[in-house]
C-alpha distance (Angstrom), angle and dihedral (degrees) to the residues before:
residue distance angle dihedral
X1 . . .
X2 3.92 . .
X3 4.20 110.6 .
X4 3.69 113.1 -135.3
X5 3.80 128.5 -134.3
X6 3.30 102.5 -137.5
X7 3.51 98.3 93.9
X8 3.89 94.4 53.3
X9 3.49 96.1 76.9
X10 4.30 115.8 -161.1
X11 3.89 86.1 26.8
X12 3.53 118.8 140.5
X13 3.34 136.9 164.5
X14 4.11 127.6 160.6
X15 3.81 131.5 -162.4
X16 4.12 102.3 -146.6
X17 3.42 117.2 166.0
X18 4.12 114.5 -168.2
X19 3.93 137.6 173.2
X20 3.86 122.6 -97.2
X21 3.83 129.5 -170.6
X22 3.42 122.4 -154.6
X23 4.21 114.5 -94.8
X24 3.49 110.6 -86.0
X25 3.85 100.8 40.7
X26 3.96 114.4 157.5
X27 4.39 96.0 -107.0
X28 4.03 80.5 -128.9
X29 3.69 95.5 68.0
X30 4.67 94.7 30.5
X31 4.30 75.7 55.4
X32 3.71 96.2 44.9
X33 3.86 98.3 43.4
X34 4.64 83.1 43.0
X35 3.86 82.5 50.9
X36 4.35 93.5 48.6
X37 3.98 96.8 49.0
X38 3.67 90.2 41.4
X39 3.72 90.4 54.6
X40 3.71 83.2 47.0
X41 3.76 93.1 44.2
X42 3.42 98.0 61.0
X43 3.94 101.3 39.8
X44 3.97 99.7 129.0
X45 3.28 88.7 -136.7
X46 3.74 97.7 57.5
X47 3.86 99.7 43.7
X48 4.20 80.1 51.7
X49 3.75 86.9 59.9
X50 3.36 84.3 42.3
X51 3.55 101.4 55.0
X52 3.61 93.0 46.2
X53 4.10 94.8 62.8
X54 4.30 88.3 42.2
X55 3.60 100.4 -98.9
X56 3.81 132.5 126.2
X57 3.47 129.1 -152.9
X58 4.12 115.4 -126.4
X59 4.02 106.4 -167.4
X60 3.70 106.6 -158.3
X61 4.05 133.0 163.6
X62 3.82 121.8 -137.6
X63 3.55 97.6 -83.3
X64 3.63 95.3 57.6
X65 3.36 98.0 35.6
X66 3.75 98.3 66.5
X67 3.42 95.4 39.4
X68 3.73 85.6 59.1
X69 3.46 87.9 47.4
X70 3.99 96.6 47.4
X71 3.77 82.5 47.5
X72 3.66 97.9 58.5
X73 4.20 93.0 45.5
X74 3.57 85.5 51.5
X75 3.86 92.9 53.1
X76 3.91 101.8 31.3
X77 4.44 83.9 47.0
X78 4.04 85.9 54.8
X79 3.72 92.5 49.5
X80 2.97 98.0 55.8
X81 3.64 101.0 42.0
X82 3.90 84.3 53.7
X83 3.90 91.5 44.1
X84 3.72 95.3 56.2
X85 3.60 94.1 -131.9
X86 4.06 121.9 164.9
X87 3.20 133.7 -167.7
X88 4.02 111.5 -104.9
């Protein structure tokens, strides 16, 4: 059977999925390609589609985005540091 969360109470754990350009990348072209999936991001239509499979759509620019991102290694690297977990 499928175990529920909502006896775990302060869980959390999100699925985000983001786009990444190699180091290096002229700024002009990592703002152009932010600017694109933005405009994509927040198409009605797609966050309807969206919707109806569960997800949301989080718009962020660069800056936000890798602080999100630095964020979440910070967490996820202190979880599993607490957790015990090795590689096997």
């Amino acid at each position: 059977g499928e175990a529920g969360t909502a006896g775990l109470k302060g869980y959390e754990a999100t699925l985000w999925l983001g786009l990444m350009a190699p180091k290096g990348t002229p700024v002009a072209i990592v703002n152009r390609l932010n600017a694109e999936v933005a405009k994509v991001t927040s198409n009605p239509e797609v966050r309807r589609a969206w919707a109806a499979q569960g997800t949301q759509a989080l718009t962020m620019n660069v800056d936000e985005f890798t602080r999100y991102l630095n964020a979440d290694i910070v967490k996820w690297t202190r979880i599993v540091k607490v957790s015990g977990a090795k590689v096997d």
